[in-house]
ZAVEX-806345 format. One line per 8 residues: number of its first residue (from 1); their letters; for each residue x, y, z of C-alpha. Coordinates in nm, 3 decimals. Example, Ala and Ser with C-alpha at 12.3 -4.5 7.8 and 13.67 -1.06 7.14 Angstrom:
REM ZAVEX-806345
1	as	1.230 -0.450 0.780; 1.367 -0.106 0.714
REM end
This chain:
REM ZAVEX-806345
1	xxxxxxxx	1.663 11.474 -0.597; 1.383 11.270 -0.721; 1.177 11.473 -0.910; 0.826 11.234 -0.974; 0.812 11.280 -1.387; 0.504 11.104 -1.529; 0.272 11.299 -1.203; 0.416 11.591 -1.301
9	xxxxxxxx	0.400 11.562 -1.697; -0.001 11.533 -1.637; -0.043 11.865 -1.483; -0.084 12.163 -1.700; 0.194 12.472 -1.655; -0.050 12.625 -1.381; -0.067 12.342 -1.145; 0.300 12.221 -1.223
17	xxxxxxxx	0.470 12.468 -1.085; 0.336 12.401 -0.736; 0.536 12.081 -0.786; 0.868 12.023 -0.669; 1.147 11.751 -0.620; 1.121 11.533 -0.335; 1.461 11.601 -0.185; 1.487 11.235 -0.055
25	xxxxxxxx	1.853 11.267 0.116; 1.739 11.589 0.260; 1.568 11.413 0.591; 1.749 11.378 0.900; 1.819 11.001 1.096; 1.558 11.157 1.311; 1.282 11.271 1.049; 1.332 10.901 0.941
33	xxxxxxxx	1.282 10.797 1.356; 0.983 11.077 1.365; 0.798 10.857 1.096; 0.857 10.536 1.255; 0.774 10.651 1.540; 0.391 10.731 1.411; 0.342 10.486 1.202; 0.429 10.236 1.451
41	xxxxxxxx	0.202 10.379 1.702; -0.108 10.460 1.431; -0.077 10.088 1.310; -0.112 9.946 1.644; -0.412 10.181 1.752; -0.588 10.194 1.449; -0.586 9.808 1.351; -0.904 9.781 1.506
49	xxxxxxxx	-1.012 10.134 1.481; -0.980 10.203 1.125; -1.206 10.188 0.801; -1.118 9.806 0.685; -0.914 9.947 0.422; -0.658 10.154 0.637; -0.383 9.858 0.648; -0.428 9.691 0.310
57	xxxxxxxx	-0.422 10.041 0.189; -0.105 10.138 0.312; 0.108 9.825 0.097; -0.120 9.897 -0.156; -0.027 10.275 -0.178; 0.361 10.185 -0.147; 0.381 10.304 0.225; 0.605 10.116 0.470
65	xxxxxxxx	0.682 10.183 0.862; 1.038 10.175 0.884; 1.117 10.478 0.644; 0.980 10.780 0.510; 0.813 10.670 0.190; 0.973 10.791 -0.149; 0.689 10.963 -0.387; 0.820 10.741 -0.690
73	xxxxxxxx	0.729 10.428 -0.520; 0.424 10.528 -0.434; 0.325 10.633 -0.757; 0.442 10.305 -0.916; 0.160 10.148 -0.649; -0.098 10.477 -0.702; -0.090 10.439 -1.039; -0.321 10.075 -1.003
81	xxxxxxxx	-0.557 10.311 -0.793; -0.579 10.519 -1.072; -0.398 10.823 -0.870; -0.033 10.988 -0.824; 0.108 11.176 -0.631; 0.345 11.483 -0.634; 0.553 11.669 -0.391; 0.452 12.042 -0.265
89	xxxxxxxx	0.547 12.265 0.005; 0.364 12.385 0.290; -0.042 12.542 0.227; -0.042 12.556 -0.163; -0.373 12.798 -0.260; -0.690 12.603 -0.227; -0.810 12.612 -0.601; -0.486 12.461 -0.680
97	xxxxxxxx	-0.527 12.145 -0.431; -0.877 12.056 -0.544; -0.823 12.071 -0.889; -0.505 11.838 -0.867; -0.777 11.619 -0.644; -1.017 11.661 -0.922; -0.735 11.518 -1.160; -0.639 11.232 -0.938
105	xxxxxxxx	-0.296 11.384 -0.812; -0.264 11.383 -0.426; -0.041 11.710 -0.331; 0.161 11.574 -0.092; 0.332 11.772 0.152; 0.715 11.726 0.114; 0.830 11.809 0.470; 0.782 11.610 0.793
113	xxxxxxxx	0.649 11.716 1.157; 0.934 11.786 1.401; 0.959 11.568 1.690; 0.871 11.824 1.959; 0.461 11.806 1.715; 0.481 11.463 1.716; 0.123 11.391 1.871; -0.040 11.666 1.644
121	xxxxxxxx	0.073 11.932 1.390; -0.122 12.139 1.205; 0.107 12.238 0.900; 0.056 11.985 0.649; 0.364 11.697 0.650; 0.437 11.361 0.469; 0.289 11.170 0.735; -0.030 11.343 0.665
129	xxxxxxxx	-0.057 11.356 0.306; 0.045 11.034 0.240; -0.054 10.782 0.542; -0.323 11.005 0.569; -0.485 11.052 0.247; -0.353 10.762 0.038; -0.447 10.433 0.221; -0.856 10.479 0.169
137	xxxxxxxx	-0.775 10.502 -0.217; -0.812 10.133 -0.176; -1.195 10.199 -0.182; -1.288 10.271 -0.511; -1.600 10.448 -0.379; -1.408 10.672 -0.131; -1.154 10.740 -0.382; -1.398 10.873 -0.638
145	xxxxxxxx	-1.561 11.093 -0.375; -1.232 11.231 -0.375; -1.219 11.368 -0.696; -1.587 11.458 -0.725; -1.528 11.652 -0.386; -1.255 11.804 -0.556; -1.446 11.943 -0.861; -1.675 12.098 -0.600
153	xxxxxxxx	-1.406 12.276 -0.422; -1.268 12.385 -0.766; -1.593 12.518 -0.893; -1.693 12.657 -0.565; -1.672 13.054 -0.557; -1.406 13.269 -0.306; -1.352 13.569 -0.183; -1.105 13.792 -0.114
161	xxxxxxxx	-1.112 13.762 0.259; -1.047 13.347 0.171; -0.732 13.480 0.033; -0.661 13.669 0.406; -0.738 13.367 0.587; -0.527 13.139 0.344; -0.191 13.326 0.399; -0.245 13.360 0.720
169	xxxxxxxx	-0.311 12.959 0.785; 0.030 12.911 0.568; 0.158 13.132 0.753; 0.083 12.987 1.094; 0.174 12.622 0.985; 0.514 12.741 0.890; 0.570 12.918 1.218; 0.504 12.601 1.439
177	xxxxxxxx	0.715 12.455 1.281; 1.002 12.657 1.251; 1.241 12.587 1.540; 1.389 12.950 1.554; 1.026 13.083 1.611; 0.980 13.193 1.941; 0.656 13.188 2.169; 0.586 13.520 2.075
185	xxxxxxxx	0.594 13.489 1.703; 0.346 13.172 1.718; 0.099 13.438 1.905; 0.138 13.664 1.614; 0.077 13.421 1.365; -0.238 13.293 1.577; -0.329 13.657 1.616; -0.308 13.701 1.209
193	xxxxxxxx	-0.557 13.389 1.159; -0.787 13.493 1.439; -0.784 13.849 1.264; -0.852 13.698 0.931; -1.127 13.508 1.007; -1.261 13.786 1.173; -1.238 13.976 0.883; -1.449 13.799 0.611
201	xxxxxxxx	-1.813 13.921 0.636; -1.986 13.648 0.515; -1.908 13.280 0.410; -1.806 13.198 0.073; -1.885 12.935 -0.131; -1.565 12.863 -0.097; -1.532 12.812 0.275; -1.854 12.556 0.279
209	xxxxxxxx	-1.668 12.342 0.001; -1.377 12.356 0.228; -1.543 12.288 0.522; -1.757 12.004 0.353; -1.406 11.798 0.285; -1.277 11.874 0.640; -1.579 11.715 0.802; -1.535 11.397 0.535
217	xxxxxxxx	-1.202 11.314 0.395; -0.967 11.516 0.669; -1.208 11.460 0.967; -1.447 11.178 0.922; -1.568 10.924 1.056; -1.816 10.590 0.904; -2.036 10.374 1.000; -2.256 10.326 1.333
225	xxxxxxxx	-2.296 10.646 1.507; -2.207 10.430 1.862; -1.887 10.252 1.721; -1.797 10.453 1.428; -1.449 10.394 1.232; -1.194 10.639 1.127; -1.139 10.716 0.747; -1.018 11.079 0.681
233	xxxxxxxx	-0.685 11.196 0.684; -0.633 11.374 0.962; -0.726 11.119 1.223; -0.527 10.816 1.045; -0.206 11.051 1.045; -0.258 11.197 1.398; -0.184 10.992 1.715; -0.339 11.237 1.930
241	xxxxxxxx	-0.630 11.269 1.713; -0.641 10.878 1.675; -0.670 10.825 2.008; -0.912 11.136 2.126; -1.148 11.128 1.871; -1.345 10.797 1.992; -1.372 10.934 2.330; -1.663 11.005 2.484
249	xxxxxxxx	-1.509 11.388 2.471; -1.594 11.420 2.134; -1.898 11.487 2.027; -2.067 11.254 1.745; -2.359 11.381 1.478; -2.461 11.187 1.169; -2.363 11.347 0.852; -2.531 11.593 0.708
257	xxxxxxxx	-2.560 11.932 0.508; -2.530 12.096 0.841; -2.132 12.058 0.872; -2.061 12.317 0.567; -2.219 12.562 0.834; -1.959 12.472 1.140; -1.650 12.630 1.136; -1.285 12.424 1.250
265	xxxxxxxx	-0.984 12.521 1.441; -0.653 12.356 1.282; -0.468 12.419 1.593; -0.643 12.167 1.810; -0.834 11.858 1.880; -1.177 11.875 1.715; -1.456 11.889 2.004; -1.749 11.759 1.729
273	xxxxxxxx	-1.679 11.489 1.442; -1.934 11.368 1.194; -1.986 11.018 1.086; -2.101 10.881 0.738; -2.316 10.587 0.728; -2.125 10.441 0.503; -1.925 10.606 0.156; -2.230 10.585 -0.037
281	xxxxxxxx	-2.361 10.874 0.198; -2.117 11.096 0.141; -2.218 11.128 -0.186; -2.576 11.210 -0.098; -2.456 11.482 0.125; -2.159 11.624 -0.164; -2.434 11.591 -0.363; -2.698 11.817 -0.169
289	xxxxxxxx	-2.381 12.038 -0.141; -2.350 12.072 -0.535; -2.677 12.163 -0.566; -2.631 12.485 -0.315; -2.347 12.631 -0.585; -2.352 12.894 -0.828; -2.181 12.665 -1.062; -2.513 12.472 -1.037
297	xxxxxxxx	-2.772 12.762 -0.991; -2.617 13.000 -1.231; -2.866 13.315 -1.274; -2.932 13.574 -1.034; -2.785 13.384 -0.739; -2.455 13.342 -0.907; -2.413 13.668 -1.062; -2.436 13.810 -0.656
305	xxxxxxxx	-2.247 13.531 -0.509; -1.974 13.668 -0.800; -1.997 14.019 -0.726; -1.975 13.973 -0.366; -1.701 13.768 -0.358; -1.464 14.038 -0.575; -1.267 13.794 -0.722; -1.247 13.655 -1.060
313	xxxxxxxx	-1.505 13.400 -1.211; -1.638 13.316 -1.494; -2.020 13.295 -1.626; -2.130 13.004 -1.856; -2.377 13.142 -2.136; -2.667 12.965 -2.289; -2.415 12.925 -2.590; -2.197 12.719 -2.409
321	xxxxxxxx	-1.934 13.019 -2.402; -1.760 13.074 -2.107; -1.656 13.443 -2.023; -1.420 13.524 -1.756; -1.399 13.833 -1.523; -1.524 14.064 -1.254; -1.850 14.075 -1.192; -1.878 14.393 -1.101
329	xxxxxxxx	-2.270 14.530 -1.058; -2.553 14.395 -1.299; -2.918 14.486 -1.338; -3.227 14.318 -1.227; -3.483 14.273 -1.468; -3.842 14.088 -1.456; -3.896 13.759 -1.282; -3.817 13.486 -1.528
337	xxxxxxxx	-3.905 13.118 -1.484; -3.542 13.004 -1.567; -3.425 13.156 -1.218; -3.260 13.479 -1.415; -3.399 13.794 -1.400; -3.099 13.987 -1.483; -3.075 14.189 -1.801; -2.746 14.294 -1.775
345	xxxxxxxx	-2.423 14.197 -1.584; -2.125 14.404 -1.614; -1.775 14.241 -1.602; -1.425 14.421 -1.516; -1.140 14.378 -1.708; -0.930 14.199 -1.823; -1.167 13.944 -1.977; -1.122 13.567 -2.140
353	xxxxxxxx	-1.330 13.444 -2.340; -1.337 13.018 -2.359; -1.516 12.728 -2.447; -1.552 12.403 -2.266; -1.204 12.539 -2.055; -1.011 12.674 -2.357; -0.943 12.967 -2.439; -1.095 13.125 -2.805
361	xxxxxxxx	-0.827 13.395 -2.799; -0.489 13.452 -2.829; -0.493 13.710 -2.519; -0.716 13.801 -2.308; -0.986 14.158 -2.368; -0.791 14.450 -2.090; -1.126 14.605 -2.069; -1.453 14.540 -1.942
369	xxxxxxxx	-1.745 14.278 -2.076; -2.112 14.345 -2.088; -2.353 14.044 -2.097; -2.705 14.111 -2.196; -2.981 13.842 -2.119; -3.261 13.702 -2.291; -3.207 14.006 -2.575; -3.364 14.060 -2.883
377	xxxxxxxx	-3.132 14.280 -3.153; -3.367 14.512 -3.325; -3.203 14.528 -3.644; -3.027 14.933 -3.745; -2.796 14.918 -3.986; -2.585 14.585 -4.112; -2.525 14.394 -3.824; -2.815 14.179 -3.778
385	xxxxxxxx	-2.696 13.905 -3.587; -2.729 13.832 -3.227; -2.393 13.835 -3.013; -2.283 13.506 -2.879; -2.486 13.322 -3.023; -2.374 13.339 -3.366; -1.998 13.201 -3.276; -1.792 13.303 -3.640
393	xxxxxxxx	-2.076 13.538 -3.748; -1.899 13.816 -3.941; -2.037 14.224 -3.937; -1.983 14.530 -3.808; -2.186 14.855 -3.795; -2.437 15.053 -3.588; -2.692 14.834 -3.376; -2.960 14.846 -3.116
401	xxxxxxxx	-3.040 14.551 -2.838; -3.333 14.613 -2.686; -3.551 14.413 -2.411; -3.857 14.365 -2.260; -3.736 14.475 -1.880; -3.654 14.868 -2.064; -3.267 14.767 -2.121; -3.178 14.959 -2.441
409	xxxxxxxx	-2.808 14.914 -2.569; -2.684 15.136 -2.857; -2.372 15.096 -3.023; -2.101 14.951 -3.343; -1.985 14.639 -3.369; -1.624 14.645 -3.402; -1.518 14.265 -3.396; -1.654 13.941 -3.302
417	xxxxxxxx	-1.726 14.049 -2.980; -1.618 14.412 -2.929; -1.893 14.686 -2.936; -1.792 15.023 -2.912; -1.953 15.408 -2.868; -2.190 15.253 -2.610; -2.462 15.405 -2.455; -2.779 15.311 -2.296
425	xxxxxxxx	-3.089 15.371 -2.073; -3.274 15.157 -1.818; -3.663 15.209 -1.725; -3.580 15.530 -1.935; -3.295 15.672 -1.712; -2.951 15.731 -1.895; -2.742 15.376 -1.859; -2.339 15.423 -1.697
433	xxxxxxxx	-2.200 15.211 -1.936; -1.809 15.147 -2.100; -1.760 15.313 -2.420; -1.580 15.011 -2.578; -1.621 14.652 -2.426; -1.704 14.289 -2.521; -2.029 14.243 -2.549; -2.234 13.900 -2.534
441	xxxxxxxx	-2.587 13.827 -2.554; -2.736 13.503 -2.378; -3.106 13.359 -2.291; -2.997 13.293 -1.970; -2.683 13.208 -1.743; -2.648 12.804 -1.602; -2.374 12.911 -1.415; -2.102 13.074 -1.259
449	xxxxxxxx	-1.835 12.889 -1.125; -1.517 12.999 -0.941; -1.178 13.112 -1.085; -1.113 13.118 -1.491; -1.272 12.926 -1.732; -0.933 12.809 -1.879; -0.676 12.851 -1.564; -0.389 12.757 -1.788
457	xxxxxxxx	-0.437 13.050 -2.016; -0.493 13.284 -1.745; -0.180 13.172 -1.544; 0.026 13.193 -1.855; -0.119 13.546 -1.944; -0.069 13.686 -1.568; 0.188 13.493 -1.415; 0.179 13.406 -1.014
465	xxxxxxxx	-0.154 13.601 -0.954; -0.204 13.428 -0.621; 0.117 13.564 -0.482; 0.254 13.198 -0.394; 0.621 13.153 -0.349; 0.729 12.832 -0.413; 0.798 12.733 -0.065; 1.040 12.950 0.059
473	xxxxxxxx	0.947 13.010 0.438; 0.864 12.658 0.434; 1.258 12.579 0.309; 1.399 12.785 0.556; 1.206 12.632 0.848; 1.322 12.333 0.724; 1.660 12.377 0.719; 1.621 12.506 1.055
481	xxxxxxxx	1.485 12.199 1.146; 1.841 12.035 0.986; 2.078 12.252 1.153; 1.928 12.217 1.493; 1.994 11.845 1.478; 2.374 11.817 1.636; 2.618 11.619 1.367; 2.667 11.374 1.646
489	xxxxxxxx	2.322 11.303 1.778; 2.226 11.237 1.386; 2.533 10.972 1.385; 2.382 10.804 1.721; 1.991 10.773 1.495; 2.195 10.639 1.210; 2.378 10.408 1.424; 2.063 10.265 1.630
497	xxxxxxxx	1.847 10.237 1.297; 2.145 10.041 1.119; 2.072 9.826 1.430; 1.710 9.769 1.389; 1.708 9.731 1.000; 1.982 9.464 1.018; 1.781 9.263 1.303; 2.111 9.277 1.506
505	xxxxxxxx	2.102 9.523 1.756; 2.405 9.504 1.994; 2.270 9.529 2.379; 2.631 9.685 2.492; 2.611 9.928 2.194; 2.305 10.068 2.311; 2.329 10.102 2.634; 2.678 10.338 2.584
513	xxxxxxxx	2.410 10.516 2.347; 2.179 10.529 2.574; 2.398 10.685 2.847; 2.572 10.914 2.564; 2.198 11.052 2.543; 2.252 11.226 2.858; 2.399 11.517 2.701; 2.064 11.556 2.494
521	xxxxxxxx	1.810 11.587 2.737; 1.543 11.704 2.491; 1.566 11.463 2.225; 1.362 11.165 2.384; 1.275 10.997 2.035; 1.599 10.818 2.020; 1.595 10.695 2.393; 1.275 10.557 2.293
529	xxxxxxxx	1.447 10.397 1.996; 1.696 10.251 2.225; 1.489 10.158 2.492; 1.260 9.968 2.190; 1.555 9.722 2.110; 1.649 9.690 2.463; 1.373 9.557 2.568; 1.335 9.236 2.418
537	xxx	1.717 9.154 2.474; 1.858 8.994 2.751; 2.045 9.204 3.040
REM end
């Protein structure tokens, strides 16, 4: 196994563990042939079809046609593009792909399509993730839209029902390409995703970030709307998609803001495609995009966008202190002109506490967090200071935080942070409120931005949170994939390729092969293969 060393040794514990060894001996004579197959075909069709940097960007990402490529040559070329790669298997959680993006790592899918999916699959597979994604890295634009899409997706808020719908994608990737799965269990799995989607009442943050890099770097297209040229990943790596998507069945609309708002179907050919005037337009649009987030808007707006989603955030304070949690309810107070009129937002537990991504604590608050905004303390007793503002402050003792929207807070300062016997009133009504929690104060709130503040911390404090296995349904389809290629037939593709490698293919040879083939009605790839080197040779 090779496992790709200096790719992984960037990535922090959280996003390392996604990683695993690219099992290079592991692919069939006919995964090999599968590969060759497309690559052949793409290169042909897309000479002329492509962004100009398609071809040169294959050598230059250490992708050839004859073989599958191994990820340590490609990250001996990726690394003069200022990327790597690593291997992964299968759907790995959104946050997790966009921040490696963000980074400059491509997650590249370790397995490869079957041969029945050759035209179109929609489980992520080498031939995607790497002749896909890697050859437009030889524009230095495109490739830094990559990472700043990246950061977008990262920062970009989900929700629960994202979760629903991610499983159940994974899950439907792995089943079409499992060979033991029958007709009935792909209907289930489509059933699952249909169910999901139907399931999320509105549309996260997350979903328009996603949506955003489908319609660019998986689906796009560049240049004049009447004779566009392809760029994103999923039409370089797709020879159906290659070869419907400049058809007059597909519809074509300049890019825009608009495509966060239209949904996609992975499990066909994409009706509508949107096309870039050039890279430099992207940008404009990503950054129109940016603009839409809580991690930009902060305030009221990202305080709901939090609590709606259920899932856990974090809120950037006026400070610079980042606090990480639950949002779960907080109170509207008078219109401000800073875009916050909250006075109070109220955090579940556990809560982190970080700055600038790292963590200020050895482990993380189990209770709830209390963040008061635009506060004045009205001094009672000792502690005199404002909280989070002060950073190291010491004091403890009775207090009162009082402000101008009829917030009162009572309560002692037991720590840095912690504030216990709390109590309070709003607009003079008695105020539910934790007895013991961490309590900040802030002027306003910049932003609130998706996941924790410090991942790393948070993964090592929790564990697996997102419930990800490292591939296992994904291995076991793929040794499915093995077994169901007969000892013999794998001899024949080893035999024919030693053939075409060697530039000495023998015309008797291959035409025993080819009648030998007759026993294996279904497996056409190889009578291609044969047919291929027959041709040119005399009968």
């Amino acid at each position: 196994m090779v496992l790709i060393g200096t790719a992984v040794a960037s990535l922090p514990p959280h996003l390392a563990r996604y990683v695993v060894a690219q099992d290079y001996q592991a692919y069939t004579p006919r995964d090999h042939a599968v590969w060759r197959h497309i690559l052949g075909r793409l290169t042909a069709h897309l000479k002329d079809k492509a962004h100009r940097s398609y071809l040169e960007g294959l050598a230059a990402a250490g992708i050839g046609l004859e073989r599958i490529p191994s990820l340590a040559d490609m990250n001996a070329k990726l690394a003069r593009l200022g990327w790597s790669a690593v291997a992964v298997r299968g759907f790995i959680p959104p946050a997790v792909f966009t921040e490696m993006q963000a980074r400059g790592v491509l997650a590249i899918a370790e397995d490869i399509r079957t041969h029945e999916h050759i035209e179109y699959t929609p489980a992520p597979d080498i031939v995607h993730e790497s002749a896909g994604h890697a050859p437009i890295l030889k524009d230095a634009r495109y490739a830094e839209y990559l990472k700043r899409c990246g950061v977008a997706g990262f920062k970009a808020i989900a929700s629960r029902e994202d979760r629903a719908v991610y499983e159940a994608v994974r899950h439907l990737s792995v089943v079409k390409e499992d060979p033991a799965a029958s007709p009935g269990d792909v209907r289930l799995a489509e059933a699952r995703l249909q169910t999901a989607r139907a399931g999320r009442g509105r549309i996260s943050e997350s979903t328009r970030a996603s949506r955003l890099y489908w319609w660019t770097a998986e689906y796009g297209l560049v240049g004049p709307l009447a004779d566009p040229r392809l760029y994103g990943a999923g039409l370089l790596s797709s020879i159906g998609e290659a070869s419907h998507c400049l058809t007059a069945a597909v519809e074509k609309a300049p890019l825009s803001l608009a495509c966060v708002e239209q949904d996609f179907d992975i499990t066909r050919m994409q009706p509508r495609l949107f096309v870039a005037r050039d890279f430099d337009h992207l940008f404009e649009v990503l950054e129109a995009f940016e603009a839409t987030l809580a991690w930009k808007r902060g305030g009221d707006y990202g305080l709901e966008e939090a609590r709606l989603a259920g899932t856990v955030n974090h809120l950037l304070l006026s400070d610079g202190l980042e606090v990480t949690g639950q949002v779960a309810r907080w109170l509207q107070g008078p219109p401000r002109a800073d875009g916050c009129s909250a006075l109070l937002a109220i955090l579940e537990g556990p809560v982190a506490v970080s700055r600038e991504g790292v963590s200020l604590g050895p482990e993380p608050w189990p209770g709830p967090a209390l963040v008061a905004f635009g506060a004045t303390l009205a001094p009672f007793g000792p502690a005199l200071a404002p909280f989070g503002l002060a950073g190291e402050l010491p004091g403890s003792g009775p207090f009162t935080l009082a402000l101008d929207g009829g917030l009162s807070i009572q309560g002692v300062r037991a720590g840095r942070h912690e504030a216990r016997e709390l109590r309070g009133s709003f607009q003079g009504r008695p105020l539910d409120l934790p007895a013991t929690a961490l309590l900040f104060q802030s002027e306003g709130l910049p932003g609130v931005a998706g996941g924790p503040a410090d991942p790393e911390a948070w993964d090592r404090w929790f564990g697996a949170q997102d419930g990800f296995s490292a591939g296992e349904a994904e291995t076991l389809a793929r040794r499915r994939k093995a077994e169901a290629l007969p000892a013999r037939l794998g001899a024949l593709y080893l035999e024919v390729a030693g053939m075409r490698e060697a530039g000495r293919p023998d015309p008797a040879r291959l035409r025993s092969i080819q009648r030998e083939l007759g026993q294996y009605p279904e497996d056409w790839l190889l009578l291609r293969e044969v047919g291929e080197l027959l041709d040119p040779l005399p009968t």
